[in-house]
DRENVOLO-225730 format. One line per field, with one value per atom (N, C-alpha, C): residue number from 1; residue in three letters; atom name; z, x, y. Coordinates in steps of 0.1 Angstrom, whole numbers. Each point is the difference from the previous one (the first is absolute). Layout:
BEGIN
seq (NUM:...);
type (ALA:...);
atom (CA:...);
c3 (Z:...);
c1 (X:...);
c2 (Y:...);
REM end
This chain:
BEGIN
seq (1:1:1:2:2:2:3:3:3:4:4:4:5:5:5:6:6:6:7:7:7:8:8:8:9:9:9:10:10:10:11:11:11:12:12:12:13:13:13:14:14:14:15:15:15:16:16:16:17:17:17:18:18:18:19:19:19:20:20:20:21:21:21:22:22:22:23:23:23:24:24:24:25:25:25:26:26:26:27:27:27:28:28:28:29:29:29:30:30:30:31:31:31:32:32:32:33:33:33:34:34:34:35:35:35:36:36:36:37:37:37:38:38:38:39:39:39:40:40:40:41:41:41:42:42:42:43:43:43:44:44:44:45:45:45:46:46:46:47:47:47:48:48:48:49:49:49:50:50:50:51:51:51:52:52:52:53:53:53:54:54:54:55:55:55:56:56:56:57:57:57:58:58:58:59:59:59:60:60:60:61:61:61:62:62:62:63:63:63:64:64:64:65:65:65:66:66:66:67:67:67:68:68:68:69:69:69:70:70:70:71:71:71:72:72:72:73:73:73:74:74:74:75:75:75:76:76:76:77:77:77:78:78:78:79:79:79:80:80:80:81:81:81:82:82:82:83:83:83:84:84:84:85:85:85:86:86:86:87:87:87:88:88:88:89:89:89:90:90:90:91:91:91:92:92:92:93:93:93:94:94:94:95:95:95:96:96:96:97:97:97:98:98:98:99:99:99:100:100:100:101:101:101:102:102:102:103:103:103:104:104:104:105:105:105:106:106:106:107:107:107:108:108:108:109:109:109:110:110:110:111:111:111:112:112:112:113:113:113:114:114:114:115:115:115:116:116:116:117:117:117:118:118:118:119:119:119:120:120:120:121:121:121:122:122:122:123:123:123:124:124:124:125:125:125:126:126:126:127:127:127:128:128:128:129:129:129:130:130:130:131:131:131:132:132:132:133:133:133:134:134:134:135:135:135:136:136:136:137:137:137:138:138:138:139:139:139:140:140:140:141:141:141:142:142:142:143:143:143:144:144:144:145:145:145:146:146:146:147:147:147:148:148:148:149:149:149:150:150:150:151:151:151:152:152:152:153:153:153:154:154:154:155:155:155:156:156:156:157:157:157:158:158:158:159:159:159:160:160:160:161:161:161:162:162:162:163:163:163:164:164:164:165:165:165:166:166:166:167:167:167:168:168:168:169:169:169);
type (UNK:UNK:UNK:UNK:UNK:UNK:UNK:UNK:UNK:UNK:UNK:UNK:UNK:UNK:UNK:UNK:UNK:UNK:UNK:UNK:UNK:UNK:UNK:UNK:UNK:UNK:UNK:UNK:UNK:UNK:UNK:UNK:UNK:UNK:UNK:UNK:UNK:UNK:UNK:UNK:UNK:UNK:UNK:UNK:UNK:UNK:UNK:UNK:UNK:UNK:UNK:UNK:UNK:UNK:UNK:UNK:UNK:UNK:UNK:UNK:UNK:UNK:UNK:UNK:UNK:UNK:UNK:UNK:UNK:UNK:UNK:UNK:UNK:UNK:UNK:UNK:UNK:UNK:UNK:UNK:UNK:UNK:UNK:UNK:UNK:UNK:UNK:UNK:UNK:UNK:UNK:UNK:UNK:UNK:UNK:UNK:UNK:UNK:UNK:UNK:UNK:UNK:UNK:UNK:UNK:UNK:UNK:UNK:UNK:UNK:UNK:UNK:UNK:UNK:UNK:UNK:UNK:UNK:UNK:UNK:UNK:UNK:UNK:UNK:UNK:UNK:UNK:UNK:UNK:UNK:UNK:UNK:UNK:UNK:UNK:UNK:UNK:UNK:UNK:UNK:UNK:UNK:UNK:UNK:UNK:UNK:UNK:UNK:UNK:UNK:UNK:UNK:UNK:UNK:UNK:UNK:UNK:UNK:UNK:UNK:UNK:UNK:UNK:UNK:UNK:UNK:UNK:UNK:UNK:UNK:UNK:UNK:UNK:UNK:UNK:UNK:UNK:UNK:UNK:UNK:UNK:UNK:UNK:UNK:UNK:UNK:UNK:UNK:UNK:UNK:UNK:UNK:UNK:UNK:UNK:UNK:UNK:UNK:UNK:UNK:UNK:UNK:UNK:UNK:UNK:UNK:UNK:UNK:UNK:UNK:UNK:UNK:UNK:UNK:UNK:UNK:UNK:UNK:UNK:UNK:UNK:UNK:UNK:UNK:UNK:UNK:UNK:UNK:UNK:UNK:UNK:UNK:UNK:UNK:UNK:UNK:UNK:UNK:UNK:UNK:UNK:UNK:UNK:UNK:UNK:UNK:UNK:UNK:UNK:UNK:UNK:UNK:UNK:UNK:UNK:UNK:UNK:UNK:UNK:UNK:UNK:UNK:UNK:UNK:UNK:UNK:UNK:UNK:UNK:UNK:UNK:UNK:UNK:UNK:UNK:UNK:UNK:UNK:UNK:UNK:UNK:UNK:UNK:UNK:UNK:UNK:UNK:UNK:UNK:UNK:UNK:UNK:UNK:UNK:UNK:UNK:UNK:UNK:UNK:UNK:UNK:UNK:UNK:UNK:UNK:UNK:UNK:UNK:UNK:UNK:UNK:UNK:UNK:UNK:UNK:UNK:UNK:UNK:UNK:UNK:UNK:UNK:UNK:UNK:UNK:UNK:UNK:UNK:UNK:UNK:UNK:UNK:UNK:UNK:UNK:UNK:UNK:UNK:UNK:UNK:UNK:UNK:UNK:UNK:UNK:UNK:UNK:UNK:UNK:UNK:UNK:UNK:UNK:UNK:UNK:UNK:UNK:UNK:UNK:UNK:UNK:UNK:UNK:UNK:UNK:UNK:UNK:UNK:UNK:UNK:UNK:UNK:UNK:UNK:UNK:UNK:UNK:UNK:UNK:UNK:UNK:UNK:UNK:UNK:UNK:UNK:UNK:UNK:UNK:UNK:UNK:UNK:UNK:UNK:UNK:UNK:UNK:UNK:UNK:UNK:UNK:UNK:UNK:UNK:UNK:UNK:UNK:UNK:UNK:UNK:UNK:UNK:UNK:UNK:UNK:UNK:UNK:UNK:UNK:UNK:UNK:UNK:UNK:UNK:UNK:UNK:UNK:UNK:UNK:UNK:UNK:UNK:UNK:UNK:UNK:UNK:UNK:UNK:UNK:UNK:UNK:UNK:UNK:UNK:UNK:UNK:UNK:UNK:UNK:UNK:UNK:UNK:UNK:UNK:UNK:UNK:UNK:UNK:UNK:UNK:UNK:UNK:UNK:UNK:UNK:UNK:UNK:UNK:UNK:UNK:UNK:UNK:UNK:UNK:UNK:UNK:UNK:UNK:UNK:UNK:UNK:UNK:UNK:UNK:UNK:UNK:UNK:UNK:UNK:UNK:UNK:UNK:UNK:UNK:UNK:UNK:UNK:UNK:UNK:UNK:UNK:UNK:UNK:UNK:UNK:UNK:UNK);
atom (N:CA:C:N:CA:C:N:CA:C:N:CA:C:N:CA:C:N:CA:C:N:CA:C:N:CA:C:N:CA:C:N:CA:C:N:CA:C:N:CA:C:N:CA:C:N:CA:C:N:CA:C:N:CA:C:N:CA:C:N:CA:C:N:CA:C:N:CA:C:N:CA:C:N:CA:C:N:CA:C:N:CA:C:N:CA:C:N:CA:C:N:CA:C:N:CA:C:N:CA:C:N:CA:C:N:CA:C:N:CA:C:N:CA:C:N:CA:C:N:CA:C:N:CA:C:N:CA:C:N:CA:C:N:CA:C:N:CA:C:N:CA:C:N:CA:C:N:CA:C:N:CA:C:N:CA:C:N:CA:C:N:CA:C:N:CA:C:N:CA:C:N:CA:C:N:CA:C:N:CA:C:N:CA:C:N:CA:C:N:CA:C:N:CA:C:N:CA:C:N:CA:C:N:CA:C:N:CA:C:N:CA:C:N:CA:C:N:CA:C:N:CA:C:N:CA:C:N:CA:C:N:CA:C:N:CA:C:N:CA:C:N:CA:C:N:CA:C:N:CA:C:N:CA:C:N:CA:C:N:CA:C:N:CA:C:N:CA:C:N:CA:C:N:CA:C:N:CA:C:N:CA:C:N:CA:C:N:CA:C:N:CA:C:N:CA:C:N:CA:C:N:CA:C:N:CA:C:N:CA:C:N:CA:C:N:CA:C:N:CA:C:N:CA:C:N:CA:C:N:CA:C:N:CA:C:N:CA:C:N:CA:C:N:CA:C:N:CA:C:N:CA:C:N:CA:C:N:CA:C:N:CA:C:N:CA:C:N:CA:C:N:CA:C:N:CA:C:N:CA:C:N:CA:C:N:CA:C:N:CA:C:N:CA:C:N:CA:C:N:CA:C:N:CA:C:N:CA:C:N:CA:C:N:CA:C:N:CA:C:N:CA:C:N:CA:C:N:CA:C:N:CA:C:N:CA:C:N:CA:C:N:CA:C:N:CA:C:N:CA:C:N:CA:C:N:CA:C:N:CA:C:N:CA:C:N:CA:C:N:CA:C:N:CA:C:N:CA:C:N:CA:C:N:CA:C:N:CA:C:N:CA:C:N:CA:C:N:CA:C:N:CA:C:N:CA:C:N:CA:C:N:CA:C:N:CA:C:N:CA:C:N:CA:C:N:CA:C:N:CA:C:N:CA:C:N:CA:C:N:CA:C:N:CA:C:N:CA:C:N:CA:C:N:CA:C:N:CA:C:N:CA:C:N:CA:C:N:CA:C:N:CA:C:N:CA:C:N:CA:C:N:CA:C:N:CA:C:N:CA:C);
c3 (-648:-9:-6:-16:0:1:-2:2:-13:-8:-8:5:5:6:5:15:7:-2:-9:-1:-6:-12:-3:10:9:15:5:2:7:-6:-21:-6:2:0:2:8:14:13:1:-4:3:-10:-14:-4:-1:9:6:13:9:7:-3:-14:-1:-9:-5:-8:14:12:14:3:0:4:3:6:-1:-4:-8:-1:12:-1:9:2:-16:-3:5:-3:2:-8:-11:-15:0:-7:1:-8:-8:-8:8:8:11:1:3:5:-8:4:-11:6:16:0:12:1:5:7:14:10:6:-4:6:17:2:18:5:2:7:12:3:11:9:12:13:7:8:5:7:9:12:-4:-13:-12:9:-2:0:20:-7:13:7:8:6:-12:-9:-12:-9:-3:-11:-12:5:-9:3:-11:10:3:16:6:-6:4:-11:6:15:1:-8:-1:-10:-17:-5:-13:3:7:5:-1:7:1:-16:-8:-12:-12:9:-14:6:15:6:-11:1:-10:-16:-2:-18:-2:8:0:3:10:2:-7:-3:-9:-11:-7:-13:6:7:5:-1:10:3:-10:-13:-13:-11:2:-12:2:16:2:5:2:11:14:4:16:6:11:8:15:5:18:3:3:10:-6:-7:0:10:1:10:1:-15:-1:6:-2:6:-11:-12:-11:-12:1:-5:4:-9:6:2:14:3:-5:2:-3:13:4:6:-5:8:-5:7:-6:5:-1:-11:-5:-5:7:-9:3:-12:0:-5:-3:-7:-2:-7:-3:-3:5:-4:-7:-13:-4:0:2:1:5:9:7:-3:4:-5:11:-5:13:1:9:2:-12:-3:-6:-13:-6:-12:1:-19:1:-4:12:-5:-11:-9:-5:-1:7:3:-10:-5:-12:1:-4:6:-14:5:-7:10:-8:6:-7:10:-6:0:11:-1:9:-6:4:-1:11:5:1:8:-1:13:8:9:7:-8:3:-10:1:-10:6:-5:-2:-12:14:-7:1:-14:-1:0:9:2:-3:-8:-5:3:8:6:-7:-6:-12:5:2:3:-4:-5:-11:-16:-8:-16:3:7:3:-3:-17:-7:8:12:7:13:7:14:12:8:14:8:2:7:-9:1:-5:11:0:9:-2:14:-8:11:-3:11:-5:2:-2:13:-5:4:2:6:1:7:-15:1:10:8:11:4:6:4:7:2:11:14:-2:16:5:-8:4:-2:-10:2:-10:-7:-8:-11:-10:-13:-10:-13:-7:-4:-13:-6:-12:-6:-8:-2:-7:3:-8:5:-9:-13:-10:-10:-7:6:1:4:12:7:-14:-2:-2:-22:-7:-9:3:9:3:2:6:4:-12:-7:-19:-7:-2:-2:2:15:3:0:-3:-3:-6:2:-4:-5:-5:-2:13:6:9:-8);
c1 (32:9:8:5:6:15:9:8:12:-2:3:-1:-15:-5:12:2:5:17:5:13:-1:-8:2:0:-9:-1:14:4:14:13:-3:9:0:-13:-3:3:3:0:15:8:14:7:-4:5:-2:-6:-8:10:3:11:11:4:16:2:-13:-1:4:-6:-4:13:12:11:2:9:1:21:3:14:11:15:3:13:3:7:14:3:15:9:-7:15:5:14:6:-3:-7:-10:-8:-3:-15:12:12:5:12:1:5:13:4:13:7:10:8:10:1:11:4:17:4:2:-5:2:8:17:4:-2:-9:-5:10:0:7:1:12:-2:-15:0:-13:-10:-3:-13:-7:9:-4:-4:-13:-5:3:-1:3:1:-12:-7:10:9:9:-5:-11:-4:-3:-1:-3:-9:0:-10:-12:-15:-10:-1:8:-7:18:12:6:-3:-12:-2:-6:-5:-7:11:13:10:4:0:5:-7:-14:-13:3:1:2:12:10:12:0:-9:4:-13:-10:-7:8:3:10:11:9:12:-8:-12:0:-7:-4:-12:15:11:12:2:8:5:-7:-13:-2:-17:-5:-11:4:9:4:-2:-6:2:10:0:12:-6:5:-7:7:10:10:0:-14:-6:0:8:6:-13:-5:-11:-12:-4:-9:-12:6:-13:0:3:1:-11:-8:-9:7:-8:7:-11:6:-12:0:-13:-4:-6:4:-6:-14:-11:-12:-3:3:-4:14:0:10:-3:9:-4:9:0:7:0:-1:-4:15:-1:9:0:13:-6:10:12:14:11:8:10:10:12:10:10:10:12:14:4:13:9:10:12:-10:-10:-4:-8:5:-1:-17:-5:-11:-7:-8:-7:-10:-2:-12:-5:-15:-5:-9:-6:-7:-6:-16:-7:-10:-10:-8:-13:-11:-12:-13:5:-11:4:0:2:-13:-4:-5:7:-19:8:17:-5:14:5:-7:9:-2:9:9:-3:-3:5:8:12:5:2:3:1:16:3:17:1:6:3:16:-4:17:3:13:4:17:-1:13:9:10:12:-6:-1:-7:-15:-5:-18:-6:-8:-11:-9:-2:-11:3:-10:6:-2:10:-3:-13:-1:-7:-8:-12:-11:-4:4:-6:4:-3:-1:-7:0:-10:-2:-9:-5:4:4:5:-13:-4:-4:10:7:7:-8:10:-3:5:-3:11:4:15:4:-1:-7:0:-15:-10:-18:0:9:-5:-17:0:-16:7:-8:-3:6:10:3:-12:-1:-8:-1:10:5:14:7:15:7:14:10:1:5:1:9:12:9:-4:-6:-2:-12:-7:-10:8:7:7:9:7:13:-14:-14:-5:-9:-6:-5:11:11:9:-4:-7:1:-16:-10:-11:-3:-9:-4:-14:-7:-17:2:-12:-2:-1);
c2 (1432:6:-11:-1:-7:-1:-8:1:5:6:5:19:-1:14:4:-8:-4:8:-9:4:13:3:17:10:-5:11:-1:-12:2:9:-6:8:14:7:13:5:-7:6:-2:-13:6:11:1:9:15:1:9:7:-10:-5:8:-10:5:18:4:10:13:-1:7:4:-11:0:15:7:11:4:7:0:-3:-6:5:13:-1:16:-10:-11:-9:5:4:6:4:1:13:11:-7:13:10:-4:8:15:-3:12:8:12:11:-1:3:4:-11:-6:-3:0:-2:-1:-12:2:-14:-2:-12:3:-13:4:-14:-8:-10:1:-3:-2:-3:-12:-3:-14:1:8:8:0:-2:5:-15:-12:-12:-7:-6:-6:-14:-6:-13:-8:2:-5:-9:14:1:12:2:12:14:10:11:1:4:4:8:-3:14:15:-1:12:6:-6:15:-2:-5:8:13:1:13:11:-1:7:4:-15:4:8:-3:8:18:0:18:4:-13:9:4:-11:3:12:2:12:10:7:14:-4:-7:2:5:-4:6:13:5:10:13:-6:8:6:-12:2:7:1:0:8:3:12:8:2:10:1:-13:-3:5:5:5:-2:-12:1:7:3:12:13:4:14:9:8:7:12:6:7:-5:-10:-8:6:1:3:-7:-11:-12:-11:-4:-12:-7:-11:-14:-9:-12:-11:-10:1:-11:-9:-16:-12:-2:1:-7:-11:-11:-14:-2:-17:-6:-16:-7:-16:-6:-13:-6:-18:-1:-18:-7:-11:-6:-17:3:-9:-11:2:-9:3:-4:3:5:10:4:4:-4:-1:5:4:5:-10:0:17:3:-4:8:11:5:14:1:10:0:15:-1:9:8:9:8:7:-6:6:14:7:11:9:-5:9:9:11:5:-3:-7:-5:8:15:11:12:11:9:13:7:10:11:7:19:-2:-11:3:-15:-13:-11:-4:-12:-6:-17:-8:-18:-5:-8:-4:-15:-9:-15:1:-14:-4:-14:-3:-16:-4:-9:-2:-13:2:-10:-3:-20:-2:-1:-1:5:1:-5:0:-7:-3:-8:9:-5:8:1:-5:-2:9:8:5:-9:0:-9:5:15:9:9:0:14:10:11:8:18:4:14:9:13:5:15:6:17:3:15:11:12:8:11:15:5:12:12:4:10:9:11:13:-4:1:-6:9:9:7:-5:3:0:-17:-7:-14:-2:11:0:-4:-10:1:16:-5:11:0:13:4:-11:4:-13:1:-10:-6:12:1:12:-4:10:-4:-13:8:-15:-13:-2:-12:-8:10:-10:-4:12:-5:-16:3:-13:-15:6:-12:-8:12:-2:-13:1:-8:-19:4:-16:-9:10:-3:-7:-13:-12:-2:-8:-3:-10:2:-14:-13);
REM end
């Protein structure tokens, strides 16, 4: 092969490479709705930074605050005829550190919704950083809260408030 060959194969193959990439949804574009989250001295590790396992804490919150406000979530359903949501999957990548006293930003879209769960993407953004420190996120599978089965499909409200925040992958 020559060496001219040579390099075209390589050209081909790395941009081939960087085409593969896969998103990492850092923007603040990626997401519809916003909550501010001041973090805590406690947030922060030996490190100086927060610790990863409380983004997790922060993605649970900016999901049910908006689920509360704005689906009509109600855990202390006294009726008990109110779907709940359980978490089956969750994740989160990280891409840069963020640290006590700043204010952090919890971004929140929904990347796919079904007859009775819901995924959702959380971009955690440290005071103005176009960029998120954290990508992650987790589906929910809505359930009666007595039998613990799968709804039929989501109330009307729930799944209006959740239409709102729907994204393209």
């Amino acid at each position: 092969m020559s060496s001219q060959a040579r390099l075209a194969q390589v050209a081909r193959h790395m941009s081939t490479k960087a085409a593969a990439k896969p998103p990492t949804f850092r923007d603040r574009s990626n997401y519809k709705y916003f909550l501010p989250i001041q973090s805590r001295w406690s947030d922060n590790d030996q490190y100086g930074h927060i610790n990863n396992s409380i983004y997790y804490f922060y993605i649970d919150t900016v999901v049910n605050e908006y689920l509360i406000r704005n689906c009509g979530l109600d855990p202390q359903d006294a009726t008990k005829t109110r779907p709940i949501g359980l978490v089956i999957a969750s994740s989160a990548n990280f891409y840069a550190p963020a640290s006590y006293p700043n204010l952090l930003h919890a971004g929140l879209s929904i990347t796919k919704m079904g007859r009775s769960s819901v995924t959702y993407r959380v971009g955690i953004f440290e005071n103005d950083n176009e960029e998120a420190s954290v990508v992650g996120g987790f589906t929910h599978v809505f359930v009666d809260p007595v039998n613990r089965r799968p709804v039929p499909s989501l109330p009307e409200t729930m799944s209006v408030g959740m239409q709102k925040l729907v994204v393209d992958n």
